[in-house]
ZASELUM-829060 format. One line per field, with one value per residue (C-alpha): x, y, z; residue number from 0; residue in three letters. Coordinates in nm, 3 decimals, always signed. Layout:
ZASELUM-829060
X [X ...]
Y [Y ...]
Z [Z ...]
num [NUM ...]
residuo [Ala ...]
END
This chain:
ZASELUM-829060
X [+3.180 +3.551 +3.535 +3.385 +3.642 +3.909 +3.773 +3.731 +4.079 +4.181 +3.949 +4.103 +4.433 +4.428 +4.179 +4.511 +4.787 +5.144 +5.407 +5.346 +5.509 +5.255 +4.981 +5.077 +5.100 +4.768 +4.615 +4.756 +4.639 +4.299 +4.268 +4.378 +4.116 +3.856 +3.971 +3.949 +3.655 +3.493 +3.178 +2.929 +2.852 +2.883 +2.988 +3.327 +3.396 +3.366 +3.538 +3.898 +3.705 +3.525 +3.820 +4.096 +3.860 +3.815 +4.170 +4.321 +4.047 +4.086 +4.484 +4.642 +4.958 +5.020 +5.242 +5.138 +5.416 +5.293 +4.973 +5.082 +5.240 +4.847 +4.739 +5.015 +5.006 +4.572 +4.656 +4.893 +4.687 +4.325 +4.067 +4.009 +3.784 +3.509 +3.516 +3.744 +3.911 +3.671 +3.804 +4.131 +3.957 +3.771 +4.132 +4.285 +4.035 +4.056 +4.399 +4.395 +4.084 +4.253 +4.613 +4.669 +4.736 +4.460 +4.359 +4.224 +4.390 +4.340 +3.958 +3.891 +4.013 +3.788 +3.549 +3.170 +3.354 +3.081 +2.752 +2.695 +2.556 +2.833 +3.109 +2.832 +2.743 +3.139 +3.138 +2.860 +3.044 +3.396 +3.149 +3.051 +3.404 +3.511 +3.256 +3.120 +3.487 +3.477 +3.761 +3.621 +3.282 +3.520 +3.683 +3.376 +3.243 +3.504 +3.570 +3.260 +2.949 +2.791 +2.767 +2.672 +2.400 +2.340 +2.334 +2.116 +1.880 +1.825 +1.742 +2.068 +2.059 +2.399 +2.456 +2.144 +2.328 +2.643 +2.467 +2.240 +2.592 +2.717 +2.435 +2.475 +2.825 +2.809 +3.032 +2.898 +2.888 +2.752 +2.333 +2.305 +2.451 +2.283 +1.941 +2.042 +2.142 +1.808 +1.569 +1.787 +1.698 +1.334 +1.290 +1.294 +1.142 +1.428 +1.586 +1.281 +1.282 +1.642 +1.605 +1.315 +1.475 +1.774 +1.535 +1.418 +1.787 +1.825 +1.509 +1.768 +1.769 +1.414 +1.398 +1.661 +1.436 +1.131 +1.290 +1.270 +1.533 +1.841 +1.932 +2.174 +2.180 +2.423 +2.320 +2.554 +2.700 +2.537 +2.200 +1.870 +1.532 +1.397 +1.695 +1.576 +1.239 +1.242 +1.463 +1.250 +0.953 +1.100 +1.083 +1.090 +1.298 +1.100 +1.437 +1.631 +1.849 +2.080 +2.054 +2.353 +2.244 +2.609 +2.766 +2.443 +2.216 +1.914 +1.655 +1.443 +1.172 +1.318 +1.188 +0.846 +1.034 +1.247 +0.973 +0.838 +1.125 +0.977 +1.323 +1.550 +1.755 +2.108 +2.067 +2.352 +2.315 +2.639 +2.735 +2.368 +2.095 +1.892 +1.723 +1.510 +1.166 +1.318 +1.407 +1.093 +0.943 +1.188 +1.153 +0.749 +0.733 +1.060 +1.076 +1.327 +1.635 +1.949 +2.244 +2.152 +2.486 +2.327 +2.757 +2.793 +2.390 +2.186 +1.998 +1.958 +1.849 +1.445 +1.498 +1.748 +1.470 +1.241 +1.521 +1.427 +1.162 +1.399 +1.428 +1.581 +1.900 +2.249 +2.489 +2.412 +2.642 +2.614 +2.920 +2.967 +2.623 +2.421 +2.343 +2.378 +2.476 +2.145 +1.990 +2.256 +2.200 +1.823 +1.945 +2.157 +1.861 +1.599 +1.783 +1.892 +2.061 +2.261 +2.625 +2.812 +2.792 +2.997 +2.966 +3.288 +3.251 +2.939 +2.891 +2.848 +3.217]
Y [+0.680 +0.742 +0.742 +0.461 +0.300 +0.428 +0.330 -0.023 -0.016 +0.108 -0.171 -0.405 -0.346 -0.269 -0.593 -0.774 -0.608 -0.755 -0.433 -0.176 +0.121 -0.019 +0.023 +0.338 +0.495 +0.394 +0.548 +0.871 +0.828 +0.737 +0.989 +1.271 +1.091 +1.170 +1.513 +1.658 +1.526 +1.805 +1.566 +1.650 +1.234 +1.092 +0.757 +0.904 +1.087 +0.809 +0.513 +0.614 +0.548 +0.244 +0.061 +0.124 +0.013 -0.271 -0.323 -0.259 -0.492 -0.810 -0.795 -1.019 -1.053 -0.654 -0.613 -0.395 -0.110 -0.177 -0.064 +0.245 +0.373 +0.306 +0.559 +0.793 +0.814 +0.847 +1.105 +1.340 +1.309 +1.287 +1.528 +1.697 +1.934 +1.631 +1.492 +1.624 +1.560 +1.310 +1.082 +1.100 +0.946 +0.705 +0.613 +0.603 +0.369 +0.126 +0.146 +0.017 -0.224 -0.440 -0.402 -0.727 -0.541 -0.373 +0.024 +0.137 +0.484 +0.637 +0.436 +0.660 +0.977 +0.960 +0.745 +0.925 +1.231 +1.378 +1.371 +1.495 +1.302 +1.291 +1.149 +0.861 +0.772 +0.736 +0.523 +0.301 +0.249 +0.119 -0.098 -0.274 -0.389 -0.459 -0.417 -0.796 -0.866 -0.983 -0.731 -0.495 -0.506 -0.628 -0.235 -0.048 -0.216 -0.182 +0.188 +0.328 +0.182 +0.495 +0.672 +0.382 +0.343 +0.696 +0.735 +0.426 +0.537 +0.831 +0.612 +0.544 +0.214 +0.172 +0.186 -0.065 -0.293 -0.278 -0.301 -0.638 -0.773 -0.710 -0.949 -1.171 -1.284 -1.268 -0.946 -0.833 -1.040 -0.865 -0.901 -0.519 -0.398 -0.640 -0.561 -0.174 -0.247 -0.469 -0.139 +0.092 -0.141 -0.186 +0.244 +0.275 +0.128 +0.004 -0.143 -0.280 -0.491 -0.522 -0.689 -0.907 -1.058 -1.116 -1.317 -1.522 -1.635 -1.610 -1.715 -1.626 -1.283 -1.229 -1.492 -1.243 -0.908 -1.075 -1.118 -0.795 -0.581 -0.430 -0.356 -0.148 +0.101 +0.421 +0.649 +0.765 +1.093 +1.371 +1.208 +1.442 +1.423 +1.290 +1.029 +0.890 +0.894 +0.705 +0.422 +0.387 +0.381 +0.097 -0.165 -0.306 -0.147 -0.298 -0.424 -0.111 -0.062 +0.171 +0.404 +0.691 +0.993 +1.158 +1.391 +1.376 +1.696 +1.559 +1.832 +1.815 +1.744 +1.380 +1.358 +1.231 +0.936 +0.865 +0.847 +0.518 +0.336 +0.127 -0.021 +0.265 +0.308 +0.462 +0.733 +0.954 +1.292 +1.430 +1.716 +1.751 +2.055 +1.853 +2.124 +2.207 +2.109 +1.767 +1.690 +1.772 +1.539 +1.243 +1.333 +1.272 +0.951 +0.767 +0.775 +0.412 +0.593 +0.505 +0.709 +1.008 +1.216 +1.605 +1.707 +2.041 +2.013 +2.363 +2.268 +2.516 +2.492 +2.535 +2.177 +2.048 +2.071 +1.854 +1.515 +1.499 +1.308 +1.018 +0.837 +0.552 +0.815 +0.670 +0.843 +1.213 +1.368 +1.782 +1.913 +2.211 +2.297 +2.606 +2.439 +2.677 +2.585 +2.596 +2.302 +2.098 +2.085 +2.034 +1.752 +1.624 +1.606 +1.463 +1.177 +0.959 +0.708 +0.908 +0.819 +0.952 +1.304 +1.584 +1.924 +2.068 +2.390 +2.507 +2.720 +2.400 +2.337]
Z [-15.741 -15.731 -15.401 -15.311 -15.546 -15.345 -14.967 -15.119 -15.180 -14.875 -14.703 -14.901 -14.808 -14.468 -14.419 -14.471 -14.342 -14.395 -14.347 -14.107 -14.311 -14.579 -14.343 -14.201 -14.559 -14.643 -14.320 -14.409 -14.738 -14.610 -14.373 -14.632 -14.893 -14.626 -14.555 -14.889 -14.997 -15.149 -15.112 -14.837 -14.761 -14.413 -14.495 -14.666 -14.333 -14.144 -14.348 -14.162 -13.809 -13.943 -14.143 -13.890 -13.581 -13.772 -13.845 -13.473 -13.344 -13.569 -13.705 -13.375 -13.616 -13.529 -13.233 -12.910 -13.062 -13.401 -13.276 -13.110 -13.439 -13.645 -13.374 -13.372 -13.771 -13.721 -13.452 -13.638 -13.964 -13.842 -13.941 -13.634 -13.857 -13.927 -13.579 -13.396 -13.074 -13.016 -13.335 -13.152 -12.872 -13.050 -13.216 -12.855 -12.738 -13.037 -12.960 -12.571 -12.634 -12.850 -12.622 -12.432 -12.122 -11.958 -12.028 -11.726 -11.616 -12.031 -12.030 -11.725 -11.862 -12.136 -12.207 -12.216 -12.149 -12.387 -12.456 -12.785 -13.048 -13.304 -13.007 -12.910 -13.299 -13.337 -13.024 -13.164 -13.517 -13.311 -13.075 -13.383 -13.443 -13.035 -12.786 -12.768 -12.659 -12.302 -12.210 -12.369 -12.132 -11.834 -11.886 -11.907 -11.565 -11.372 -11.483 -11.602 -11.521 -11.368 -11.692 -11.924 -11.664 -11.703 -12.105 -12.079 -11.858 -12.049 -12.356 -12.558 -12.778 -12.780 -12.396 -12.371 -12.573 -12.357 -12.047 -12.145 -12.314 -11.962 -11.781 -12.064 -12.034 -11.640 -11.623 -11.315 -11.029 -10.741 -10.737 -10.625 -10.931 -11.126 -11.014 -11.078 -11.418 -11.492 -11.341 -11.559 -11.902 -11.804 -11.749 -12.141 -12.419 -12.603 -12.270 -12.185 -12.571 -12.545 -12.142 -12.272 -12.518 -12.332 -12.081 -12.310 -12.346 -11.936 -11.700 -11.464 -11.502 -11.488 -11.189 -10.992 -11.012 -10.856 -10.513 -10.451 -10.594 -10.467 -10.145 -10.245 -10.472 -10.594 -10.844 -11.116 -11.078 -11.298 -11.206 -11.152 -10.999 -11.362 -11.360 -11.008 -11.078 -11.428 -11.267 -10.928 -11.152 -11.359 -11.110 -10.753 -10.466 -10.165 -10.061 -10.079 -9.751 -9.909 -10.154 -10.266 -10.478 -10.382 -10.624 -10.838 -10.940 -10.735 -10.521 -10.291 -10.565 -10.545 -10.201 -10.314 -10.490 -10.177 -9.922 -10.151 -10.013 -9.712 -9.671 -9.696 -9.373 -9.495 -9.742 -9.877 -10.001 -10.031 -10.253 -10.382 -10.384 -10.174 -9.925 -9.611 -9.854 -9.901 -9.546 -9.416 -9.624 -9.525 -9.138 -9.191 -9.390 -9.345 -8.961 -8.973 -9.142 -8.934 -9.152 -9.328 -9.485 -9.615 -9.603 -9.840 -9.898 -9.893 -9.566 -9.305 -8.950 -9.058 -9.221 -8.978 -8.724 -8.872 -8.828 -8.430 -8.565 -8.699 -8.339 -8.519 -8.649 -8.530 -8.737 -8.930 -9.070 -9.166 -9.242 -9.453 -9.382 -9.212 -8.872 -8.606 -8.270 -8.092 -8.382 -8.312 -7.933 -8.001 -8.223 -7.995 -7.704 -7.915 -8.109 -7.783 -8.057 -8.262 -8.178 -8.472 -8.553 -8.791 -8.784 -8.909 -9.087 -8.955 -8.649 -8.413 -8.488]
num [0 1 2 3 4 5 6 7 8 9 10 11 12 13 14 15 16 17 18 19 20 21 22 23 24 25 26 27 28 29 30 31 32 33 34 35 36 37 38 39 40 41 42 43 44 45 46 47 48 49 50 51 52 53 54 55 56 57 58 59 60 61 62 63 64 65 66 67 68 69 70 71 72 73 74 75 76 77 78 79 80 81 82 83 84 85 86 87 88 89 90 91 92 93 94 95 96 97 98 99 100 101 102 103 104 105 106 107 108 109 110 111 112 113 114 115 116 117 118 119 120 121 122 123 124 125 126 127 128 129 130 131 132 133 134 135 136 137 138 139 140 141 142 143 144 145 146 147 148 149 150 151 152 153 154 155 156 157 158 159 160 161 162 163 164 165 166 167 168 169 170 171 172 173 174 175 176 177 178 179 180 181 182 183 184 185 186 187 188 189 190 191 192 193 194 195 196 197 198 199 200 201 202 203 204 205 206 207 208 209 210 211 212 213 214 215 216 217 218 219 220 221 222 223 224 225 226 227 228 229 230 231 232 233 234 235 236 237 238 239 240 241 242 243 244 245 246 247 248 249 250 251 252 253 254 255 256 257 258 259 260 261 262 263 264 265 266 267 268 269 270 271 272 273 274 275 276 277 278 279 280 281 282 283 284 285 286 287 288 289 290 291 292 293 294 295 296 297 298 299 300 301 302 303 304 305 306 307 308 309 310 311 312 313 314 315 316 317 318 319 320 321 322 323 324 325 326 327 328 329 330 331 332 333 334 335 336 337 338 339 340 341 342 343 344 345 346 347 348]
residuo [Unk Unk Unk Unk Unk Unk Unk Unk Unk Unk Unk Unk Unk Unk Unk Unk Unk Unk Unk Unk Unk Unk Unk Unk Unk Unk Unk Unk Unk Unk Unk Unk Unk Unk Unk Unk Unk Unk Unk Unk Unk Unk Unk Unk Unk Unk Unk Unk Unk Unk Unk Unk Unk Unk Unk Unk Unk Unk Unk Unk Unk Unk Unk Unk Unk Unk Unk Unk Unk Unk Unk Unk Unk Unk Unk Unk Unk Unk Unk Unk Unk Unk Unk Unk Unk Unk Unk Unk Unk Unk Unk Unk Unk Unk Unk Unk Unk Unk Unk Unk Unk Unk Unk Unk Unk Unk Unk Unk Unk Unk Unk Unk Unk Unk Unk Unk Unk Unk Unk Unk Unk Unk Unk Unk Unk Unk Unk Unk Unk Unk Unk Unk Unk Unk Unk Unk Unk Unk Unk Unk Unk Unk Unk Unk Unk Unk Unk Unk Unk Unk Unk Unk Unk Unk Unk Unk Unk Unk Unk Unk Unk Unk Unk Unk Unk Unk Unk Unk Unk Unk Unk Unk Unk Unk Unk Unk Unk Unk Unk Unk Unk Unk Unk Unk Unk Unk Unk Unk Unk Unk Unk Unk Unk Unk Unk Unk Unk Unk Unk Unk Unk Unk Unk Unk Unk Unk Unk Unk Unk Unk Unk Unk Unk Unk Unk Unk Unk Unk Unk Unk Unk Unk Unk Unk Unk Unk Unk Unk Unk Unk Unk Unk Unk Unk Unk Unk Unk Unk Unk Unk Unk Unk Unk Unk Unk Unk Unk Unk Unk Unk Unk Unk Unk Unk Unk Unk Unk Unk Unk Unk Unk Unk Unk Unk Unk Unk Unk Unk Unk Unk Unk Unk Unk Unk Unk Unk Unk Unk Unk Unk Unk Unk Unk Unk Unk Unk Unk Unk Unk Unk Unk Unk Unk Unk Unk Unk Unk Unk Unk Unk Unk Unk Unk Unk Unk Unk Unk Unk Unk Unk Unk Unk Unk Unk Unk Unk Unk Unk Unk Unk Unk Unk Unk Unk Unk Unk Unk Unk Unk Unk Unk Unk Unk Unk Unk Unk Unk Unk Unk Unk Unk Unk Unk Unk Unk Unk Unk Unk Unk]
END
C-alpha cells in the first residue's frame, strides 16, 4: 500500500513537470523507491520505465538538453539489477524518440538487439506512451524493418501492432515492401486479426495483395527455413521476380519452398548454408533463373554441376566457394548465356 502511495506521487509530479532539478530529484528518488523494494511485485519495478516514458514522450515544454539530463540521471541511478542494460536502452530510446532531430545512428545500434522476453515486454510498455507517433514508425522503417518483420513473423503482438500502424499511416511507400509486410501479418494468427481489422479500415490494403504479390522480396537477416516457409505459406508470391535470403540461416531444406516460385528469376543466397541438396533441387524445377549469387555458400562441385541445366543463367556468381577448375569450365561450356561470372577464392581463380 505504501507503495503504491508513493508511485502516485511520483506520477503526480512528474505528470507536470515545472523545474528540471525538481524532476531529476524525483527520478532518483523513484528509481531508488523501485530498487529497494523489498516487495517481489512487477508493477513497482516497472513504474520508473512506465512514468518517465510517459514523461519524455508528452512534456514538449522540456528542452532537447533538458532531456538528455532525465536520461543521464535514469542512467547513473537505474536498476540495472531488475532490468538491466536493457532499461538503459529502453531509457535511451525514449530519449531520441521524443528528440526533434532524428535518431538514426543510436536506433540502429540497438534497437531489437535482443530477443528475450523481459527487453520486448519493456519495449511494449514505452510503445504505449510513443510508438503511434509518426516519427516514431518513420525511424523504425527506415532503420529496422528486417527485424520487426522478423519478431512479427515469429508471432510477437507488439511488432504486429507496429507493422499494421506502419500500413496504416502510409509509412511505407514502396508496394514490394508493402506486400512483404501484409504476407508477414497474415502468417500468424494475431497478424492475421490484427491485418483484418485494419482492412476493414483500408479496402486498399486488401485490394493491393490480390494482384499478385511482390515482385520483390528480401528476407530479414537471422531468417531460417521455418521463417521462409511460414511467410511463403501466408500468401501469394506468383509475382515474385526477386527474392534475397542473404545473410539469413536458410538450408537447403528451403529449397522445396523456393521451387513454388513460378516467377523467381534472380535469387540471392549469399552468406547462407544453402548446399549441393538445395541446388539440385533449383537446377530441376526452376530452369528460368537468370542471377543466382551461392558467394561464401557450402556448395561444392557435386552441386555446382547440376546449374548447366539453368540455360536461361546470365550472371552466377560463386565466390568463396569449393568449385574446382574443371566445374567451372563445364559451366562455362554449357551455359552459352552466362556473361557475368566470379570465382575469386576458389581454385578457378
Amino acid at each position: 500500500m505504501e507503495s503504491e502511495k508513493k508511485i502516485y506521487k511520483y506520477k503526480k509530479v512528474l505528470s507536470n513537470p515545472s523545474r528540471l532539478e525538481v524532476v531529476l530529484k524525483e527520478i532518483r528518488s523513484l528509481v531508488d523507491m523501485a530498487l529497494t523494494s523489498p516487495l517481489q511485485d512487477e508493477s513497482i519495478h516497472q513504474a520508473p520505465l512506465e512514468i518517465v516514458s510517459k514523461l519524455l514522450s508528452e512534456a514538449t515544454n522540456l528542452t532537447a538538453q533538458e532531456h538528455e539530463n532525465i536520461i543521464v540521471v535514469s542512467y547513473k541511478n537505474s536498476f540495472l539489477g531488475k532490468g538491466g542494460i536493457m532499461s538503459l536502452l529502453i531509457w535511451l530510446f525514449a530519449f531520441l524518440a521524443t528528440l526533434e532531430r532524428g535518431a538514426k545512428d543510436v536506433l540502429c545500434v540497438f534497437v531489437f538487439s535482443s530477443l528475450e522476453p523481459s527487453f520486448l515486454l519493456q519495449v511494449h510498455i514505452l510503445m504505449g506512451s510513443c510508438y503511434k507517433t509518426k516519427k516514431f514508425l518513420l525511424s523504425l522503417a527506415e532503420n529496422k524493418l528486417g527485424p520487426c518483420m522478423l519478431l512479427a513473423l515469429r508471432g510477437n503482438q507488439t511488432m504486429v501492432e507496429i507493422l499494421c500502424l506502419m500500413l496504416e499511416y502510409n509509412i511505407i511507400e514502396n508496394k514490394d515492401t508493402q506486400l512483404q509486410i501484409i504476407s508477414t501479418l497474415e502468417s500468424t494468427d494475431v497478424g492475421k486479426k490484427m491485418y483484418e481489422q485494419l482492412c476493414d479500415r483500408q479496402r486498399e490494403l486488401k485490394e493491393l495483395q490480390r494482384k499478385g504479390g511482390p515482385t520483390r522480396l528480401t528476407l530479414p537477416s537471422k531468417s531460417t527455413d521455418a521463417d521462409l516457409a511460414r511467410l511463403l505459406s501466408s500468401g501469394s508470391f506468383g509475382n515474385l521476380e526477386n527474392l534475397s535470403l542473404a545473410f539469413t540461416n536458410v538450408t537447403s531444406a528451403c529449397a522445396e519452398y523456393l521451387i513454388k516460385l513460378p516467377s523467381l528469376k534472380q535469387l540471392n543466397l549469399w552468406s547462407t548454408q544453402f548446399g549441393d541438396a538445395g541446388l539440385r533441387l533449383l537446377s530441376e524445377h526452376l530452369t528460368m533463373l537468370q542471377v543466382v549469387n551461392l558467394c561464401e555458400t557450402p556448395v561444392t562441385d557435386a552441386g555446382l554441376l547440376a546449374l548447366s541445366s539453368m540455360k536461361s543463367l546470365c550472371s552466377l556468381n560463386m565466390n568463396s566457394t569449393k568449385l574446382s577448375a574443371d566445374t567451372y569450365e563445364d559451366l562455362k561450356a554449357k551455359l552459352p548465356n552466362l556473361k557475368e561470372v566470379d570465382v575469386r577464392y576458389t581454385e578457378a581463380w
